[in-house]
C-alpha positions as CSV (number, residue, x, y, z in Angstrom):
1,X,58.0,-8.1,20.2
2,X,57.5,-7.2,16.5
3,X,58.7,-4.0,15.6
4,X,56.0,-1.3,13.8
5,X,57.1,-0.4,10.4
6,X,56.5,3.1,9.9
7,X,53.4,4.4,8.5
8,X,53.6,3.9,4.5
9,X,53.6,7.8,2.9
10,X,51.1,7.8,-0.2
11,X,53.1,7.8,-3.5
12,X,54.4,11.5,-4.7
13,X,52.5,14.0,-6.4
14,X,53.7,14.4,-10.1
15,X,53.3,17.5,-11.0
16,X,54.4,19.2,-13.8
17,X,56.5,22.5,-14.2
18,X,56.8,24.4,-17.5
19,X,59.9,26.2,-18.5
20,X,58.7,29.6,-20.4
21,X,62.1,31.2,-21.9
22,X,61.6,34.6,-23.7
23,X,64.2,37.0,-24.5
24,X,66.5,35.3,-21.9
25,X,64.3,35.5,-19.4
26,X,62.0,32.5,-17.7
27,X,58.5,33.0,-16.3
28,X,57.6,32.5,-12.8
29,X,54.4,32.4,-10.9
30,X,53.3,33.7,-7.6
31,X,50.5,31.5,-6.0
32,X,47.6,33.5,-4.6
33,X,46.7,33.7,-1.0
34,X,45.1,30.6,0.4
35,X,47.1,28.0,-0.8
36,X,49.7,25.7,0.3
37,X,52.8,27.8,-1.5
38,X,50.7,31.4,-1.1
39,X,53.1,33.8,-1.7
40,X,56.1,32.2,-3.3
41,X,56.9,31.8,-6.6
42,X,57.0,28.5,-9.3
43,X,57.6,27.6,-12.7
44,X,53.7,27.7,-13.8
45,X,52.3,23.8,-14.3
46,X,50.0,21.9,-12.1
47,X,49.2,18.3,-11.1
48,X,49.1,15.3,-13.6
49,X,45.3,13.9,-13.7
50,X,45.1,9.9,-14.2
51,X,44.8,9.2,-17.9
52,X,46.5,12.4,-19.0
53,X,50.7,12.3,-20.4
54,X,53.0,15.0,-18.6
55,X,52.5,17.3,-22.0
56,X,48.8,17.0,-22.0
57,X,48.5,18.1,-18.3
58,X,50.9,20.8,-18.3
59,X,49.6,22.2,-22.3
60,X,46.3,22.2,-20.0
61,X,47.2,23.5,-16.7
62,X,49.0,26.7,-18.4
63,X,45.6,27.4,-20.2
64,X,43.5,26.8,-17.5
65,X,45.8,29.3,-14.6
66,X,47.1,31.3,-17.0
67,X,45.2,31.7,-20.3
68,X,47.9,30.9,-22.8
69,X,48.1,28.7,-25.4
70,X,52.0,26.8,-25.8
71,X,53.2,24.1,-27.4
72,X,55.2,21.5,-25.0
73,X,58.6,20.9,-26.1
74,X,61.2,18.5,-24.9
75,X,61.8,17.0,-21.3
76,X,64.6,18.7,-19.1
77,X,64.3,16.9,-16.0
78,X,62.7,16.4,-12.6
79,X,63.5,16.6,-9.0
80,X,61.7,14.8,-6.0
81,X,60.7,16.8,-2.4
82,X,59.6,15.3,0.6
83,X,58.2,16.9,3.5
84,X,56.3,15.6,6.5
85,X,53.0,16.0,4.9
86,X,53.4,15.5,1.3
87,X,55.7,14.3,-1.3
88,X,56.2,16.2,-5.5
89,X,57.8,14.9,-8.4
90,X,58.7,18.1,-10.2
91,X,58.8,16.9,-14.0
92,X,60.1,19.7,-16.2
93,X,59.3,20.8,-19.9
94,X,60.8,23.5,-22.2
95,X,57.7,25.5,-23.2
96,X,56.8,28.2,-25.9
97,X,53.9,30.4,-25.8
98,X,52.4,30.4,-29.0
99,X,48.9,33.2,-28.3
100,X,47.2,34.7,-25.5
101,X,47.5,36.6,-23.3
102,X,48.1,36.4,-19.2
103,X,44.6,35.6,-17.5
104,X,45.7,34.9,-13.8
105,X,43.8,32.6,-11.9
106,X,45.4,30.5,-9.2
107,X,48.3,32.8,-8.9
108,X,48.7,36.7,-8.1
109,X,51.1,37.7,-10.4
110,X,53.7,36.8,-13.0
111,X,57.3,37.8,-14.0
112,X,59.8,37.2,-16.4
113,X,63.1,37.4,-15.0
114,X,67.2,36.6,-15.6
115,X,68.4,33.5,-14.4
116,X,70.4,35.8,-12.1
117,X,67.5,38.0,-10.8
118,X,65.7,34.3,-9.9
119,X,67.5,33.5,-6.7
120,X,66.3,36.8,-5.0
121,X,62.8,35.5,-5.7
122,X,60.9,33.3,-2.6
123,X,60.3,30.3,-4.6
124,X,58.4,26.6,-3.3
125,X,61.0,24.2,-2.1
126,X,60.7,21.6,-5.1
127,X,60.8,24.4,-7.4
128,X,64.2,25.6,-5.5
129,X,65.2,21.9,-5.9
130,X,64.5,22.3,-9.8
131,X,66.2,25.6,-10.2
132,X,69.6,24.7,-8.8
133,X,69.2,21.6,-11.6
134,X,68.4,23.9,-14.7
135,X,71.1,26.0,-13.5
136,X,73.6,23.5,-13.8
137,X,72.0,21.4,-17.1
138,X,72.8,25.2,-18.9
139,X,76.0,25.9,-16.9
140,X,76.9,22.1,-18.5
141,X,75.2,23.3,-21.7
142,X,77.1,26.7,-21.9
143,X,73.8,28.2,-22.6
């Protein structure tokens, strides 16, 4: 008797995830009520559209959720989650904001906070996945 393969997952989100640094601090997100993550926290960003590069998609994601204007610097890594129902690439950019000013609209509430303040925040699981690997890239970095 020929033995079922299992059913084939669809290929992984990519989704991209902006790191804001001001003053020390990074910028996390708290997703609204409603939504798959409601009520934890994320590096802002959003999901790559076809024919769109990772800086193009996340230069218009941050505009579009949170009214800010940046300029998309250089590439710090990504992480991959896996859960039952769904699968993310997290792809990571270093991020400045260059104008505007905070107009939320798929999340509740922003923060800037201290690498060591982060870990008491309730962050998504890829974003957990990502933190842990920025932590060590500047532990590495002495930054």
């Amino acid at each position: 008797m020929p033995q079922k393969s299992p059913p084939k997952r669809p290929p992984p989100f990519r989704v991209l995830a902006a790191v804001l640094r001001k003053n020390g601090r990074w910028l996390i997100a708290k997703r609204k009520k409603g939504d798959r993550f409601a009520g934890l926290w994320e590096f802002p960003g959003g999901k790559l559209e076809p024919g769109e590069t990772p800086k193009e998609c996340l230069a218009r994601e941050l505009y579009e959720e949170l009214g800010i204007r940046t300029r998309i610097g250089l590439y710090l890594g990504s992480v991959c989650y896996s859960s039952p129902d769904f699968a993310i690439e997290l792809i990571a950019y270093k991020v400045t904001h260059l104008a505007g000013s905070f107009r939320l609209q798929d999340h509740e509430e922003v923060r800037w906070v201290s690498p060591s303040e982060i870990g008491h925040f309730a962050l998504t699981e890829p974003d957990k996945l990502l933190l842990e690997k920025l932590l060590a890239k500047s532990a590495l970095e002495g930054t």
